[in-house]
C-alpha positions as CSV (number, residue, x, y, z in Angstrom):
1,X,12.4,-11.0,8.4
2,X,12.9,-7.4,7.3
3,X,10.3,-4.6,7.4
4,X,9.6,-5.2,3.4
5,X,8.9,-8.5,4.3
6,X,6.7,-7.9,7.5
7,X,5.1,-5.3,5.6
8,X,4.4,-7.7,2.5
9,X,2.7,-10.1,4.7
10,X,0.5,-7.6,6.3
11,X,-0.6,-6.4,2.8
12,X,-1.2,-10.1,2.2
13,X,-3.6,-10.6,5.2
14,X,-5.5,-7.4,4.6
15,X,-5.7,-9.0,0.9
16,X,-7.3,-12.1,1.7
17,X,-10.3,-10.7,3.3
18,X,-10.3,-7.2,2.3
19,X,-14.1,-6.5,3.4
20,X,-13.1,-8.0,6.7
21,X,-9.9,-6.4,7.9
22,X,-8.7,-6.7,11.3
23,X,-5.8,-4.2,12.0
24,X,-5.5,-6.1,15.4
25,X,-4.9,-9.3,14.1
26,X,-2.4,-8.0,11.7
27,X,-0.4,-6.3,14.7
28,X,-0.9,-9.3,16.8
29,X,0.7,-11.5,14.0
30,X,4.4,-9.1,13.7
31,X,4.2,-8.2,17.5
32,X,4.1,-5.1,17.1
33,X,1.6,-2.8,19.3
34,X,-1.4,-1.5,16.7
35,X,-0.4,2.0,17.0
36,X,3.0,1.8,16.6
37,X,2.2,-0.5,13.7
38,X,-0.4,1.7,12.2
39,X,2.6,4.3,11.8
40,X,5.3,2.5,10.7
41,X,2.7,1.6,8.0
42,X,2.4,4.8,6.7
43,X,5.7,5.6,7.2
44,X,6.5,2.8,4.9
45,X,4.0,3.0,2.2
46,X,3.4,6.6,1.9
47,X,-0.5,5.7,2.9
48,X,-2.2,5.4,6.6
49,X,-3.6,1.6,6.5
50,X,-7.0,2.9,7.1
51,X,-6.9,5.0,3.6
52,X,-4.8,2.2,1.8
53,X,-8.0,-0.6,2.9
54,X,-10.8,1.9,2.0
55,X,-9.2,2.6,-1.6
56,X,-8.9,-1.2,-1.9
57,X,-12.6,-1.5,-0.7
58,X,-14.0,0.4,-3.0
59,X,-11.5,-0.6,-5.9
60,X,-12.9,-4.2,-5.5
61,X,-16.5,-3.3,-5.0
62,X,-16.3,-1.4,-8.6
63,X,-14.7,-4.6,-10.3
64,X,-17.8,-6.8,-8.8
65,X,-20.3,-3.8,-9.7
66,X,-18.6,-4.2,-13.2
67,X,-19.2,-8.0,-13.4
68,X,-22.9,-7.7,-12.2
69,X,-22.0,-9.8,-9.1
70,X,-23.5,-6.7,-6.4
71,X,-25.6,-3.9,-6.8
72,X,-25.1,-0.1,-5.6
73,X,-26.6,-1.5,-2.0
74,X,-24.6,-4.2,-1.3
75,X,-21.4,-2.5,-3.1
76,X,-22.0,0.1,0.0
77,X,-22.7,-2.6,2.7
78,X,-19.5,-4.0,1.7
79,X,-17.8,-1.5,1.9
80,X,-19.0,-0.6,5.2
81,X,-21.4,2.6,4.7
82,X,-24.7,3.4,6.1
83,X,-25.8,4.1,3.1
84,X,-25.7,4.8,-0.6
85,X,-25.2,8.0,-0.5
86,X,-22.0,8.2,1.4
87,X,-20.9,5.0,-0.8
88,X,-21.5,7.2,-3.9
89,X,-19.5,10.4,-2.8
90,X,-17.2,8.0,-1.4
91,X,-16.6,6.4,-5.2
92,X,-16.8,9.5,-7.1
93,X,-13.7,10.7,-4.7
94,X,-11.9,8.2,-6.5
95,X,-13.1,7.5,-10.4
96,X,-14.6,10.9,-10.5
97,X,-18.1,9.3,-11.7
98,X,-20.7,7.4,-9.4
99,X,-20.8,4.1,-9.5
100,X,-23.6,3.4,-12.4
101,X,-21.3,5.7,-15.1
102,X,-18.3,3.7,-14.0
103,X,-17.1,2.0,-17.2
104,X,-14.1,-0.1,-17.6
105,X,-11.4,2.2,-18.6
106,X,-12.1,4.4,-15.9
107,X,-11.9,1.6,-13.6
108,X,-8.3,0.6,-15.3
109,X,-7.7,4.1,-15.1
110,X,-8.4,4.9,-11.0
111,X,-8.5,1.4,-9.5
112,X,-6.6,1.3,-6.4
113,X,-3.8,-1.8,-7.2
114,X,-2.5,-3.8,-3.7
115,X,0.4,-2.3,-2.9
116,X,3.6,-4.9,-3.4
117,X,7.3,-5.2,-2.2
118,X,8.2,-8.1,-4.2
119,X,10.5,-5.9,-6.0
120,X,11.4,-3.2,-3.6
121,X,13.3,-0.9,-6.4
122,X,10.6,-1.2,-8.7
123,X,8.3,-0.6,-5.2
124,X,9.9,3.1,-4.4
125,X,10.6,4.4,-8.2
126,X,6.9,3.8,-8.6
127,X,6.0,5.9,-5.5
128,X,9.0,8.5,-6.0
129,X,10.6,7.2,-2.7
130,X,13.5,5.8,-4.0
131,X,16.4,4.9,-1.6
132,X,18.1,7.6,-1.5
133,X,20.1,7.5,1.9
134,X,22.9,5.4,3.4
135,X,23.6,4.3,6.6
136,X,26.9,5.4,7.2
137,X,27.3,3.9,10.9
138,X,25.4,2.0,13.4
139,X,26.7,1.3,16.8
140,X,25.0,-0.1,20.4
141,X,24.6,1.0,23.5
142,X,24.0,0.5,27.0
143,X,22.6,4.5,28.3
144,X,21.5,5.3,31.8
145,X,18.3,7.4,32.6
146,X,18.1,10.5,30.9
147,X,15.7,13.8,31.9
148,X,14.8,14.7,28.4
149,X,14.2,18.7,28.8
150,X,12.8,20.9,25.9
151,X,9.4,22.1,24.8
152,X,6.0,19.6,23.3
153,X,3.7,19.3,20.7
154,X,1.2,19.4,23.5
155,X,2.1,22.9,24.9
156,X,2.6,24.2,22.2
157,X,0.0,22.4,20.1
158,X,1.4,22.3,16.7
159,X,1.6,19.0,14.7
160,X,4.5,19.0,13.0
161,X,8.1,18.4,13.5
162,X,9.0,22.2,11.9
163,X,6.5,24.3,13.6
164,X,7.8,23.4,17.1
165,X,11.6,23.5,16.0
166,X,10.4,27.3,14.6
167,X,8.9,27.9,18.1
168,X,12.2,26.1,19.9
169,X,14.6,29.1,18.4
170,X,12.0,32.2,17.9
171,X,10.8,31.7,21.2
172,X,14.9,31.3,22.7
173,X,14.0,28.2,24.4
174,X,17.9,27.1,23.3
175,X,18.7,29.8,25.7
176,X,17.2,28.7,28.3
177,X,18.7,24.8,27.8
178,X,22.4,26.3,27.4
179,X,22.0,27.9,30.6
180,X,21.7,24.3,32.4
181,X,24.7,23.4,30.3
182,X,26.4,21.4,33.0
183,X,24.1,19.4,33.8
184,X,23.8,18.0,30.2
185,X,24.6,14.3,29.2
186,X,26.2,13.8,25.8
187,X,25.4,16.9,24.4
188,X,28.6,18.2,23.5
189,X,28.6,18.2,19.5
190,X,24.7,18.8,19.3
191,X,22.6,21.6,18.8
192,X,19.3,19.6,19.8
193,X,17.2,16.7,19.1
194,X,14.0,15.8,18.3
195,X,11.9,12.9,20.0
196,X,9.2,11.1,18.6
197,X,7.2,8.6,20.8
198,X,3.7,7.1,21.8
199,X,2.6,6.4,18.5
200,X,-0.9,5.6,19.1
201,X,-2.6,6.4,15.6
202,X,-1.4,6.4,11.7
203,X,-0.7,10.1,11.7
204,X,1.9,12.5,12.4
205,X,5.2,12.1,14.3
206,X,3.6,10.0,17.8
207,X,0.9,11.4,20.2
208,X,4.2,12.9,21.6
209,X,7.2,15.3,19.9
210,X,9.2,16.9,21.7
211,X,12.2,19.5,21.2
212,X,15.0,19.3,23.5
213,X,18.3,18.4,24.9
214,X,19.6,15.0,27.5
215,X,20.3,16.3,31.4
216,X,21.3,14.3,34.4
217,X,18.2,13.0,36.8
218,X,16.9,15.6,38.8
219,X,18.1,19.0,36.7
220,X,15.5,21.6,37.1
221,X,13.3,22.1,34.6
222,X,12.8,25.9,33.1
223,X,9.5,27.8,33.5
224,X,7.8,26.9,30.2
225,X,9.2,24.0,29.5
226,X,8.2,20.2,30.3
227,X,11.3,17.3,31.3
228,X,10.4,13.5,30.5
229,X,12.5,10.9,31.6
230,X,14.1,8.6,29.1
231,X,14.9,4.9,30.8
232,X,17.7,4.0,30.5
233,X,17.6,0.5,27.8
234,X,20.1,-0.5,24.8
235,X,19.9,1.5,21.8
236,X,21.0,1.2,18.0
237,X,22.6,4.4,17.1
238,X,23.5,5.4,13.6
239,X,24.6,8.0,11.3
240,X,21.9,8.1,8.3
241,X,23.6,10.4,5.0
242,X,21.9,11.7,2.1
243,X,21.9,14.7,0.3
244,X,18.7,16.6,2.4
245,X,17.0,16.3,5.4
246,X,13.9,14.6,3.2
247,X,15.6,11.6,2.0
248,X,16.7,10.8,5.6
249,X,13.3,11.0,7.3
250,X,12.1,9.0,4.6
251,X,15.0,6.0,4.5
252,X,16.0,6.3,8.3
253,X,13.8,3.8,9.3
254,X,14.0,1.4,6.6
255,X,17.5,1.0,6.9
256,X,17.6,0.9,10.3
257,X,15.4,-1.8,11.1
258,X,16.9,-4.2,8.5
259,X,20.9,-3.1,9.6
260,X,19.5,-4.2,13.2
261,X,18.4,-7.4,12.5
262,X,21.4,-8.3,10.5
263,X,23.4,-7.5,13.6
264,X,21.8,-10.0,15.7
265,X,19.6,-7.2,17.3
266,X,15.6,-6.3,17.3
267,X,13.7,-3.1,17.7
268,X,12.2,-2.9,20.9
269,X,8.3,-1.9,20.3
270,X,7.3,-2.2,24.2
271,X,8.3,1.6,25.0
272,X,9.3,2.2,21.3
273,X,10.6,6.1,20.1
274,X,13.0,7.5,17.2
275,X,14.9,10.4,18.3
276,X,16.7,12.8,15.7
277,X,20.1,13.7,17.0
278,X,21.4,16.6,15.1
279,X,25.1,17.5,15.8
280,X,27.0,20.2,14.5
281,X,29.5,18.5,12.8
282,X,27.7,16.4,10.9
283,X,24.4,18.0,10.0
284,X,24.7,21.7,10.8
285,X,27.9,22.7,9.3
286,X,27.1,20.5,5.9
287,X,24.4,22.0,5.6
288,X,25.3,25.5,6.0
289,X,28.3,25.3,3.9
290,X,26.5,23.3,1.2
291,X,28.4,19.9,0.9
292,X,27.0,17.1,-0.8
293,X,25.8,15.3,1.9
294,X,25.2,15.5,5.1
295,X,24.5,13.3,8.2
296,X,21.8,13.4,11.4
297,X,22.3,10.9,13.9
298,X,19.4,8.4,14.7
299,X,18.5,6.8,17.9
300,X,16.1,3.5,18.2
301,X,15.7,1.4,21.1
302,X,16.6,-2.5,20.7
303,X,17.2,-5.7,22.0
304,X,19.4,-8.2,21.4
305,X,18.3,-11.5,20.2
């Protein structure tokens, strides 16, 4: 099953009891952990799963408010708010008129729809995320331990990917990482990487991010800096391609996860992470010379089946 499909069946539980969702059970039932789960969702569908099931809650509580079948009250105990107040500032949010001025157009007009990949094209021109990335070349791997060495969301306490790539070369923590250069493993065609791991909510890049380069076991780590080590596991590496960096952080995962399973392979979710590799070759000089596309490697770890 591919992550459409998973995905499709998750919107389908949440469906059939959507006053009663249970993120857990929907993890439990694709084996995912929730976390990770809760990202790839948003990932996915452009919308945390908490967000995408309080739209939908309040979407349904305005068609039965429409058809007489609840009242103000029991629209908001539905929907899980203390009380009518917060139900009503909650609704206006989204038709932009409390509930008792809600009329039918308006509903037709702001009603949150559920969310279907029955037809994935029609899916991702609707929500402006259409496919525009290719997988140009996945291979697997055997790696050893690695001493991940580079700088942290958590030091530096920034939440996104840019701001801590910004700090990486204003701040000449690059210099510092060449300096160790013999030490590196498999470093030879890249200018860094970026890691993304312990995803534990539906928000941002993982609990952890981290900016940095692959050394042997025991290289010292630079004032400033922090080293994690990266166990050593099979991994699907591939070469994503499009025309800018958007479209591959978008599609890499997507295209990923289904190439994997068709290879006989699985992602493994029990210590899960996605690292950017970004070489020279293929994503620095493309990009500084302007070609049409260009390429940043993508690491995954998996399991074969």
């Amino acid at each position: 099953m591919d992550v459409m499909e998973q995905t499709q069946q998750v919107i389908d539980m949440v469906e059939s009891d959507i006053f009663q969702t249970d993120f857990s059970r929907a993890a439990k039932f694709i084996g995912i952990p929730l976390g990770v789960y809760q990202r790839i969702f948003s990932y996915i569908c452009g919308i945390s799963m908490t967000e995408y099931v309080r739209r939908r809650k309040l979407t349904e509580s305005a068609r039965m408010l429409l058809d007489e079948k609840v009242n103000v009250t029991e629209a908001a105990f539905l929907c899980g708010y203390e009380n009518t107040a917060s139900y009503t500032r909650a609704f206006k949010e989204q038709f932009m008129v409390p509930p008792v001025q809600l009329t039918t157009e308006g509903y037709k007009e702001k009603a949150f729809l559920p969310l279907s990949f029955t037809d994935k094209d029609t899916y991702y021109v609707k929500k402006g995320r259409r496919i525009m990335a290719e997988l140009v070349k996945i291979e697997y791997e055997k790696t050893e331990d690695l001493l991940l060495i580079g700088i942290s969301n958590k030091e530096h306490v920034v939440t996104g990917n840019k701001a801590l790539w910004d700090i990486f070369w204003s701040q000449h923590y690059d210099d510092k990482l060449t300096a160790l250069m013999e030490h590196q493993v498999g470093m030879e065609d890249c200018m860094g990487l970026g890691y993304s791991a312990d995803f534990t909510s539906e928000e941002g890049l993982g609990d952890t991010y981290m900016v940095g380069k692959f050394f042997q076991l025991g290289t010292p780590v630079p004032e400033g800096m922090t080293g994690r080590v990266i166990k050593g596991r099979t991994i699907a590496k591939a070469q994503i391609g499009a025309a800018n960096f958007e479209d591959i952080l978008n599609n890499a995962y997507l295209l990923m996860s289904d190439m994997v399973l068709k290879n006989g392979y699985a992602l493994d979710y029990e210590d899960f992470y996605w690292i950017e590799f970004y070489t020279v070759s293929r994503f620095c000089t493309p990009l500084e010379t302007g070609k049409g596309q260009i390429i940043c490697d993508w690491i995954m770890p998996c399991i074969k089946k």
